[in-house]
C-alpha positions in Angstrom: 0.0 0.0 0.0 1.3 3.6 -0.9 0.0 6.5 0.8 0.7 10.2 -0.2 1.4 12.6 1.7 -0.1 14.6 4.1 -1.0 17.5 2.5 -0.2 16.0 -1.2 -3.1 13.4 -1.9 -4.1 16.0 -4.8 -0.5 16.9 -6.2 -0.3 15.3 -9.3 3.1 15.5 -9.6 3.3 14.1 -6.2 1.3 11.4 -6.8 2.5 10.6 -10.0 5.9 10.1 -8.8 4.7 8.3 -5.8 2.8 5.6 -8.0 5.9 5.2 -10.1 8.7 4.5 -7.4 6.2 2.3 -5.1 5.6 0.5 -8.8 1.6 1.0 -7.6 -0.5 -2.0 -10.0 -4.1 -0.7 -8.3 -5.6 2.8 -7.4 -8.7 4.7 -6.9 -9.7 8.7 -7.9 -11.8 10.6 -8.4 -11.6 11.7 -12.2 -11.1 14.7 -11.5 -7.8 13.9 -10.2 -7.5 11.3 -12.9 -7.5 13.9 -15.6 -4.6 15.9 -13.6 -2.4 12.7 -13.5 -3.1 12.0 -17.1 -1.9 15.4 -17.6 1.0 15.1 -15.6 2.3 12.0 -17.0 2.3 13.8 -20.8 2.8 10.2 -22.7 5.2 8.9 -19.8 3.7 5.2 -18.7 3.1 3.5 -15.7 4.0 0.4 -16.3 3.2 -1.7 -13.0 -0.5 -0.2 -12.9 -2.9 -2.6 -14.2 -6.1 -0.9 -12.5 -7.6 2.6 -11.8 -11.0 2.5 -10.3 -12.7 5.8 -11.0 -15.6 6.9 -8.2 -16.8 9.7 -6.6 -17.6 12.4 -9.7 -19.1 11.7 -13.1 -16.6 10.5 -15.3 -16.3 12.4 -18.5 -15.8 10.8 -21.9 -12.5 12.5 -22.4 -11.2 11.0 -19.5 -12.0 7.7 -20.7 -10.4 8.6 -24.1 -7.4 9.6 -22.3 -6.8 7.1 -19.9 -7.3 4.7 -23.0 -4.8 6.6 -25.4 -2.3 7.7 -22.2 -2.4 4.3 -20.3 -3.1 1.9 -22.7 -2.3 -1.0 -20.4 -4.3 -0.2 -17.5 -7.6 -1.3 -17.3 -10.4 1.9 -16.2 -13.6 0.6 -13.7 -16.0 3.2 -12.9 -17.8 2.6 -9.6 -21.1 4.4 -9.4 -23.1 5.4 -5.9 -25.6 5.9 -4.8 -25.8 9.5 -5.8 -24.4 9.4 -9.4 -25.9 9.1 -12.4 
């Protein structure tokens, strides 16, 4: 498990960095956050992250399209509660 932070869970470049060293294969954000990593990587891959699960917000279709072109080889879940639609 890898943790950022205090004070940095919504530093991209922080977390970015921190999912690279750990070699992080699962995370969750908010896509929100998830278009600020995409972002912040700028092509660079993640190679050890096999899963993002995306909850909390709507998920736009230009995130989708971006995690799909950016990280390729990471699968996208979107988790829906009870007050999304």
């Amino acid at each position: 498990m890898a943790l950022a932070t205090d004070g940095l869970h919504g530093d991209a470049q922080h977390i970015v960095k921190l999912l690279a060293e750990q070699k992080v294969s699962h995370s969750v954000f908010v896509p929100s956050l998830l278009d600020q990593l995409l972002e912040e990587l700028d092509g660079r891959q993640l190679p050890a992250l096999k899963l993002i699960i995306a909850c909390g917000e709507p998920l736009k279709e230009g995130t989708i399209r971006g995690c799909l072109a950016g990280l390729p080889k990471t699968e996208l879940v979107k988790l829906y509660g009870p007050t999304e639609g």
